[in-house]
N, C-alpha and C positions, 0 to 999 in steps of 0.2 A: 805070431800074429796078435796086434793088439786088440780091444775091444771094437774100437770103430772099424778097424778092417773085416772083422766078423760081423758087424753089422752089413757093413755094404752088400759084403759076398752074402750074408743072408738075404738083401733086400734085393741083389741083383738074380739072386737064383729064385725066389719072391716073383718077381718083374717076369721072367723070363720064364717061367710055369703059366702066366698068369697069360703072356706071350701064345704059348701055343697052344692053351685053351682057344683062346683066339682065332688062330689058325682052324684048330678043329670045326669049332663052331661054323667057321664062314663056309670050310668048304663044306660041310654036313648041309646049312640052308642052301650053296646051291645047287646040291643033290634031289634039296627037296624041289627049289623052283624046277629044275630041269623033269622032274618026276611030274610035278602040279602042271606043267605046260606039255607035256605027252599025255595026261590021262582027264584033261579037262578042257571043255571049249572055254569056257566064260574063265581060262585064267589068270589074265592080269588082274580082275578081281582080285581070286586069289593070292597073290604071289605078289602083291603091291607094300602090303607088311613085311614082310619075308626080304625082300628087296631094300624095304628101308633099315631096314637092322642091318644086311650085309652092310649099307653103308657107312653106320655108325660103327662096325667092325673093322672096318677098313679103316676108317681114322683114328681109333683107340688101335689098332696097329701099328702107322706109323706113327707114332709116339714113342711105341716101342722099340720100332725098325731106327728110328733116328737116335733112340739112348744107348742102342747096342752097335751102332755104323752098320746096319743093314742093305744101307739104301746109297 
């Protein structure tokens, strides 16, 4: 394997760590939204930040879902 192909596969295994942190993360906030909306009246309050980040999760997702043919 030459040097670029070690970089790739570094940058793809790079990508694809960075991938299921991703994954972790989203489904953790919607453990919490689901949790803030059982143990709180006032929680879209709440849960309206928590909500925008899954969003921006989802789209720094597929980015990744589309470099790897996820999707």
């Amino acid at each position: 394997m030459n040097s670029s192909e070690n970089n790739s596969t570094e940058y793809d295994t790079f990508d694809f760590n960075n991938y299921k942190s991703l994954v972790s993360a989203e489904i953790e906030l919607i453990q919490r939204v689901f949790e803030i909306r059982q143990n709180f009246s006032d929680s879209e309050r709440l849960v309206e930040p928590i909500l925008q980040r899954i969003s921006k999760i989802k789209s720094e997702k597929l980015i990744f879902e589309q470099k790897f043919n996820l999707i």
